[in-house]
C-alpha positions in Angstrom: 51.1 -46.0 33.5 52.6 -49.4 34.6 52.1 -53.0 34.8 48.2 -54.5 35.1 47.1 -57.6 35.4 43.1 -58.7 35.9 42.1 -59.8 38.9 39.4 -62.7 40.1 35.8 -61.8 41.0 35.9 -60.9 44.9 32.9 -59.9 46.8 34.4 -56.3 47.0 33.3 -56.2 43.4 29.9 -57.5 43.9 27.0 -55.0 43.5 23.1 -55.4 43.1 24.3 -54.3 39.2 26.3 -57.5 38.6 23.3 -59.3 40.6 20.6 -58.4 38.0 23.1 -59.1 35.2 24.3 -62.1 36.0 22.1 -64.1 38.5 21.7 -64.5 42.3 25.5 -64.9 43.1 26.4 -62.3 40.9 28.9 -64.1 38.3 29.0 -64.5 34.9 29.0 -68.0 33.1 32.3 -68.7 31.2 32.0 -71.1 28.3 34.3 -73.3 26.8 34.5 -75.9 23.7 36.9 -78.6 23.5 36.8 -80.9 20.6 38.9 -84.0 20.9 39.9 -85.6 17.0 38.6 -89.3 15.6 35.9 -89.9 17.8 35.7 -93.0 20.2 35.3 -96.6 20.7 31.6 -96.6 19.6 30.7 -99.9 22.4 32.7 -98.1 25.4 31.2 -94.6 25.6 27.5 -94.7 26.5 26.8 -94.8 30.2 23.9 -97.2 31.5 20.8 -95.8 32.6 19.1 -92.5 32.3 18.4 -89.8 34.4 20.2 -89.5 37.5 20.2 -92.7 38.0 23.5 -93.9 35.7 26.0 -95.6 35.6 29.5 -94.5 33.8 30.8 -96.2 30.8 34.0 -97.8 31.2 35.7 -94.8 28.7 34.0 -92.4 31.1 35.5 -93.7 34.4 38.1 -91.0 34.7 35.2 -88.7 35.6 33.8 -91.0 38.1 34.3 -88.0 40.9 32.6 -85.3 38.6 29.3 -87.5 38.3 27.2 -85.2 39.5 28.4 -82.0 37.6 28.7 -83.2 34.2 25.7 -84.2 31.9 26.5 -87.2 29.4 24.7 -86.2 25.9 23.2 -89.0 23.7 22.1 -89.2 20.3 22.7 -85.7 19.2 24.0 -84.9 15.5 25.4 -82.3 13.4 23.1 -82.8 10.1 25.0 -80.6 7.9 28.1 -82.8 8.5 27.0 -85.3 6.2 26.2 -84.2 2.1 27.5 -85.4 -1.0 31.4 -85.4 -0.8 31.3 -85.1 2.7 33.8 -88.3 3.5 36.3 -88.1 5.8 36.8 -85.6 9.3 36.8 -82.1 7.4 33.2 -81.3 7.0 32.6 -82.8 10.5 35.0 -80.5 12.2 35.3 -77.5 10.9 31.6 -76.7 11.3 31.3 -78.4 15.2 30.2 -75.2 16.4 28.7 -73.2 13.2 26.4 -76.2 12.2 26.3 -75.1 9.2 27.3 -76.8 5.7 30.8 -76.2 4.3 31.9 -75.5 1.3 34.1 -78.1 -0.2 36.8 -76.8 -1.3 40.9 -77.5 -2.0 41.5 -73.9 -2.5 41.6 -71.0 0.2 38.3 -69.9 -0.5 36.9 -71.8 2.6 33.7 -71.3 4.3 31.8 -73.1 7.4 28.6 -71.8 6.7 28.4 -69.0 9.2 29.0 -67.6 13.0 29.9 -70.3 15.6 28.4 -70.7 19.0 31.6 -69.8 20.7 31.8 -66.3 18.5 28.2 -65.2 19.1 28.9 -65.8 22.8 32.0 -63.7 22.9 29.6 -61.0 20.8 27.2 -60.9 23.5 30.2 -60.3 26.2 31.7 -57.6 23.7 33.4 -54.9 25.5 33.0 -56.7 29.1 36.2 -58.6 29.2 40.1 -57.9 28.0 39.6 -60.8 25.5 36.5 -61.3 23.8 37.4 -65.4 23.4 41.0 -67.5 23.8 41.5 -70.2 21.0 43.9 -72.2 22.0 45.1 -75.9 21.1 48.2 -78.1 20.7 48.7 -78.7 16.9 49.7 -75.5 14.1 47.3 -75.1 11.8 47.5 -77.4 8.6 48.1 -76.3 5.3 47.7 -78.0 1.7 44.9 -80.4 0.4 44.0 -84.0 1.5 44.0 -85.2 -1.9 41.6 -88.7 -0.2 38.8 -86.4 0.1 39.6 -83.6 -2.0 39.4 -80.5 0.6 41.5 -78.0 2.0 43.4 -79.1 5.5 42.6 -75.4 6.5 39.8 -77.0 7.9 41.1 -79.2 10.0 42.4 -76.7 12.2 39.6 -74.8 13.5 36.5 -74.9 15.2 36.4 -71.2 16.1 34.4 -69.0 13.6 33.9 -65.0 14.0 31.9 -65.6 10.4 31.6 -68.2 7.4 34.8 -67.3 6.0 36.7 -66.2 8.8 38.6 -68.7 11.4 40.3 -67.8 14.1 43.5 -69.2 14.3 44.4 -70.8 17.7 47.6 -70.2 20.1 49.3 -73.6 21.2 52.3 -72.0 22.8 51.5 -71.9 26.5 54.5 -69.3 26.7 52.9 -67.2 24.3 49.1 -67.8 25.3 50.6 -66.7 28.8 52.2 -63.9 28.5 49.4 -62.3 25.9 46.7 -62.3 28.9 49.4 -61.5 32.2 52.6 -59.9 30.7 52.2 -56.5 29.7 55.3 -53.9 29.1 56.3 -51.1 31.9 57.0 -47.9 29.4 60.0 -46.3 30.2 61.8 -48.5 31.4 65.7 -48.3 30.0 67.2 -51.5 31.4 67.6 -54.1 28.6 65.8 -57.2 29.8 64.8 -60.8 28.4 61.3 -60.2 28.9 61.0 -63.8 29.4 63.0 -63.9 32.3 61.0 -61.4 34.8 57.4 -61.9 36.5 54.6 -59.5 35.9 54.2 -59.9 40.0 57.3 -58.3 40.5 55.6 -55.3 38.4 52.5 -54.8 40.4 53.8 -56.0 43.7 53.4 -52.7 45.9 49.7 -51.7 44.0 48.7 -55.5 45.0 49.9 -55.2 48.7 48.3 -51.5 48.7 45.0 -53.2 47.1 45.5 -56.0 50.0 45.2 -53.7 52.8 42.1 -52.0 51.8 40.5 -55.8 51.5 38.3 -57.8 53.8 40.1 -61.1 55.0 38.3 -63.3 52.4 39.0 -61.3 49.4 42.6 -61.0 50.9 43.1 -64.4 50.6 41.3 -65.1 47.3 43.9 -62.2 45.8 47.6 -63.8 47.4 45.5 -67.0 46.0 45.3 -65.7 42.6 48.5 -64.2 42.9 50.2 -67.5 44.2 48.5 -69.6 41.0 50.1 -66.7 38.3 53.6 -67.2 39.6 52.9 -71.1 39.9 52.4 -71.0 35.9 55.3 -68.6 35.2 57.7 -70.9 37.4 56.4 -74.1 35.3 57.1 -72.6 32.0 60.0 -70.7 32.6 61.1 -73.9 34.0 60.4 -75.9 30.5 61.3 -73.4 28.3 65.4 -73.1 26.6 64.9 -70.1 25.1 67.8 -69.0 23.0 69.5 -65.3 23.1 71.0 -64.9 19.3 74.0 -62.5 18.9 73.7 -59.4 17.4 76.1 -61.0 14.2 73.5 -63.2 13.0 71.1 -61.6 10.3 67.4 -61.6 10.2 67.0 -63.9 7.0 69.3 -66.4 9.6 67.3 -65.8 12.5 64.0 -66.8 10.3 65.5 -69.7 9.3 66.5 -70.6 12.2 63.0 -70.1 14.0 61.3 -72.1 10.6 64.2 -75.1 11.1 63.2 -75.0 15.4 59.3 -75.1 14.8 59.5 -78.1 12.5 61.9 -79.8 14.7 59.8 -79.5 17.8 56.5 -80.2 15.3 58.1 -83.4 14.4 59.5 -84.5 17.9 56.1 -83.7 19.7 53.4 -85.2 17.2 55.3 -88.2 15.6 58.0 -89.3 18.2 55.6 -89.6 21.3 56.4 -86.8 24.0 54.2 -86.5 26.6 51.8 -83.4 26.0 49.8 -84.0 29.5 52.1 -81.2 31.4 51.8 -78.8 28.6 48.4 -79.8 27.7 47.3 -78.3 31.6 49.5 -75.7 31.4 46.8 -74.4 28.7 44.2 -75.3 30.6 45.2 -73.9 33.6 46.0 -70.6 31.8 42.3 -70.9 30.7 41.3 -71.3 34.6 43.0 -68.1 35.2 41.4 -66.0 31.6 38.0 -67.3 33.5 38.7 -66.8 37.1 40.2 -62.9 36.2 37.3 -62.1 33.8 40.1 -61.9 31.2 37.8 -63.9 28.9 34.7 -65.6 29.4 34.7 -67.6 26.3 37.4 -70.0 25.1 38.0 -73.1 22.7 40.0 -75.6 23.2 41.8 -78.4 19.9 43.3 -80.9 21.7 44.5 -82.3 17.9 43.5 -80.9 14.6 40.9 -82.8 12.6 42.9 -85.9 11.2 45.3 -86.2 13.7 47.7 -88.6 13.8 49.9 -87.9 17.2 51.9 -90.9 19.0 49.9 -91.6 21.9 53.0 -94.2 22.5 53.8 -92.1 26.1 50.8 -94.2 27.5 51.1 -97.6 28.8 49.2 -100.2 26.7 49.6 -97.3 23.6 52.2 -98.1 20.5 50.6 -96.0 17.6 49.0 -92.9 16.4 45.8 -91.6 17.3 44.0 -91.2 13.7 45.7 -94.7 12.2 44.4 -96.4 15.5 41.1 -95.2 14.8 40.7 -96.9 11.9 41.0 -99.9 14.2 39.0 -102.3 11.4 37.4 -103.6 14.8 40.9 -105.3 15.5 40.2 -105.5 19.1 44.4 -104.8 20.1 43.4 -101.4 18.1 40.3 -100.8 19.8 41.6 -101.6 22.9 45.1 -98.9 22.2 41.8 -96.5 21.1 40.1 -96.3 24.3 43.1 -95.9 26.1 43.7 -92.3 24.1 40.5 -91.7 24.5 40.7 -92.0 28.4 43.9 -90.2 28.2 41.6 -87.0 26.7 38.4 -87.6 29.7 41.9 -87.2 32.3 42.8 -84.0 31.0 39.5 -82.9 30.8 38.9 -83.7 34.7 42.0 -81.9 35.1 40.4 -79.1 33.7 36.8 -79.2 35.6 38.8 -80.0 38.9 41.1 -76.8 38.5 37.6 -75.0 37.9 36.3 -76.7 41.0 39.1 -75.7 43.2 38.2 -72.0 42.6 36.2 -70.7 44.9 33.6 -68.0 43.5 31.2 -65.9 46.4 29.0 -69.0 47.4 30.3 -71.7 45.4 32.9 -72.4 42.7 34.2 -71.3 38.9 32.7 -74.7 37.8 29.4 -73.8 39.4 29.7 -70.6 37.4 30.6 -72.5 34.1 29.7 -74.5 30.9 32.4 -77.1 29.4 32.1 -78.7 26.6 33.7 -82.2 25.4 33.2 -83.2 21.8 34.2 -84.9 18.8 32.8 -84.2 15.4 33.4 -88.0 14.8 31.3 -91.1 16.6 33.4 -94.0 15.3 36.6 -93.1 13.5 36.5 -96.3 12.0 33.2 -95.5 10.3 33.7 -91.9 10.0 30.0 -91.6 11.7 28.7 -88.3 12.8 25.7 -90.0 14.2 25.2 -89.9 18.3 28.4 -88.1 18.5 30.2 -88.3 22.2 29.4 -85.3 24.1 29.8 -84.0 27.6 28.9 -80.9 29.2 30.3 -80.4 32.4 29.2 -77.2 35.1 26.4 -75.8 36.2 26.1 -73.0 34.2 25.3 -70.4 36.8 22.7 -73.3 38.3 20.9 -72.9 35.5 21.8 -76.5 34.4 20.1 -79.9 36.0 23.7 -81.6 35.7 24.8 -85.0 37.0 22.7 -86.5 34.0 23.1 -89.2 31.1 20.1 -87.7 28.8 19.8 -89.6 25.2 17.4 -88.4 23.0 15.6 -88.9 19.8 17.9 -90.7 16.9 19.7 -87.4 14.9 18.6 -84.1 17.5 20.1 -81.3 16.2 23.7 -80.6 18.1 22.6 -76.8 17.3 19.9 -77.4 19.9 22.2 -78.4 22.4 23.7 -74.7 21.5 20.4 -72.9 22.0 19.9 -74.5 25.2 23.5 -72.9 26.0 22.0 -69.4 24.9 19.5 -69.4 26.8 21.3 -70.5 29.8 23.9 -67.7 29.4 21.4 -65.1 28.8 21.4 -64.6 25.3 17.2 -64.2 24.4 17.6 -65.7 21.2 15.5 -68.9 20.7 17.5 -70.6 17.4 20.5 -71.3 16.3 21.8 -72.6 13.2 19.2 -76.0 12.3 18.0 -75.9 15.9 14.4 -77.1 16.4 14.6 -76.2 19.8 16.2 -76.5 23.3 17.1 -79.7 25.0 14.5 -81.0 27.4 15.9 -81.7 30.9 18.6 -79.7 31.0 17.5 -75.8 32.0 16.9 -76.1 35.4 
């Protein structure tokens, strides 16, 4: 009994088993969804030309040096987002990955119409993995009705579905979304600690120098590494973090109180007074690199903002406003313009997040090689609340299984779900439909 943490794929662990299941190198594909709220300057996303032969919007310039291992989606569309009573975000959100009709409703009786892609993934990886899927994200979930459009804000803040009336609610604590995949407790232990304050690599130190020693000189490296990037985070957030030690004379009813008074004070101080969420933002994402690298998880989903949001984006130049009134820009072109901008703020994190994957070498090539990334909004235009050719990246290669380095744009209103069943089938899942899907997407399976 003692300490664990998961550790990387190293060619130790390779074996003609993990071959046959998971293709030539031997690695499975890790999947992740990130939705990004209130869509995008509708003139600004579209690259030119088609193929391989593109060139990058100005929107998508951050990922100018991830060309080649990210395909640019055109023209693909949720249809059940749009029905009678259907205005607004909610019923283009909360079924992004079920596509599926929801039921409108203001009242907890919520449902999105059935299993989402990132769910039936984590189903087919049942039992391989710590974690079956991570749902993280940066806002709490919302509670109460949007009286404009007469639904419940329950779904605006998820896109994760284990079934039509279950969501899965989503850690946006990196602290906490940290500790729950690498902090584990050592029983028997007497000495009162702060749990917060010592490193799970103290804990395993001597079994990961014994484990060292009995390594070739590659894996050896790969583990002090892996090793090296775990106490990088834990130094980072300890480093951020003012956590308070109440005294014993304060009662529990204070201490809820207190913890109810704190959230709302750092709700309000985050969303509405402009703080910078970039560091915190990759913290998550870098945690995610780690769930991925250590076969922790091989699923995840990522909010950066719940559906509606209105966060001050005022901590970038050019940017004095809030994300969801900018969107309604009324084609004011000082409002489109402070748009883009948060929009381009979203494509930097998300590079962040393909060039941490990058960085990680797996057997032959890298995590990214050995992953699929999704970038989405349920939304085109904000301003329009158009679900139509809605702005969508996949980044990866999905095990080279995917032609990436692609702008692809296909018939007016393709089902999104058949961007999913392409995914399936990519993965190795032999199931040949999902949701309204009318097929796979042509040019992508390689």
């Amino acid at each position: 009994m003692g300490a664990a943490i998961a550790l990387p794929f190293m060619e130790a662990m390779a074996s003609p088993l993990n071959i046959k299941k998971f293709g030539n190198d031997g690695f499975p594909v890790r999947s992740t969804f990130m939705f990004m709220p209130n869509g995008v300057h509708p003139g600004r996303w579209t690259p030119e030309g088609i193929g391989r032969n593109y060139t990058l919007s100005p929107t998508l310039a951050p990922l100018a040096h991830l060309k080649d291992d990210i395909l640019v989606l055109g023209q693909l569309m949720n249809q059940h987002s749009i029905f009678q009573g259907a205005d607004g975000h909610y019923a283009k959100t909360a079924n992004l990955l079920t596509c599926l009709p929801i039921s409108k409703t203001a009242g907890d009786n919520i449902n999105s119409g059935g299993i989402s892609i990132d769910q039936l993934l984590a189903n087919h990886y049942k039992n391989e993995t710590l974690f079956p899927s991570l749902e993280y994200g940066l806002d709490r979930i919302q509670t109460g009705v949007d009286i404009n459009v007469g639904f419940t804000r329950l779904y605006a803040s998820s896109i994760s579905w284990k079934n039509a009336m279950t969501p899965l609610s989503k850690e946006i604590d990196p602290r906490m979304a940290f500790d729950r995949l690498f902090r584990t407790f050592i029983p028997g232990n007497n000495k009162i600690e702060n749990p917060y304050k010592s490193s799970i690599l103290d804990a395993v130190l001597t079994e990961a120098k014994s484990l060292k020693n009995n390594l070739g000189r590659s894996d050896q490296d790969k583990l002090e590494e892996y090793l090296e990037s775990i106490r990088s985070i834990e130094k980072r957030i300890n480093n951020q973090d003012s956590l308070k030690d109440f005294a014993s004379s304060i009662t529990p009813d204070i201490k809820r109180e207190l913890i109810s008074v704190n959230q709302n004070i750092e709700e309000y101080a985050e969303v509405h007074s402009g703080v910078n969420v970039t560091e915190k933002t990759r913290l998550m994402f870098d945690i995610i690199a780690l769930a991925m690298w250590s076969d922790a998880s091989r699923v995840a989903t990522f909010m950066f903002g719940n559906s509606v949001s209105n966060r001050n984006f005022s901590f970038l130049e050019g940017v004095n406003g809030a994300h969801h009134s900018l969107s309604h820009h009324m084609n004011h072109p000082g409002n489109m313009e402070q748009y883009d901008r948060i929009t381009k703020w979203h494509l930097e994190q998300y590079a962040y997040f393909l060039d941490k994957l990058k960085s990680i070498k797996e057997g032959n090539g890298t995590l990214l090689d050995n992953s699929l990334v999704m970038f989405a909004s349920g939304l085109r235009d904000g301003n329009r609340h158009s679900p139509r050719d809605l702005p969508i990246i996949v980044g990866g290669h999905g095990g080279h299984k995917i032609k990436s380095g692609q702008n692809l744009i296909y018939e007016e209103n393709t089902p999104l779900a058949n961007l999913y069943t392409t995914w399936m089938q990519s993965v190795g899942l032999e199931q040949t439909q999902f949701a309204d899907s009318t097929g796979t997407l042509n040019g992508i399976l390689a």
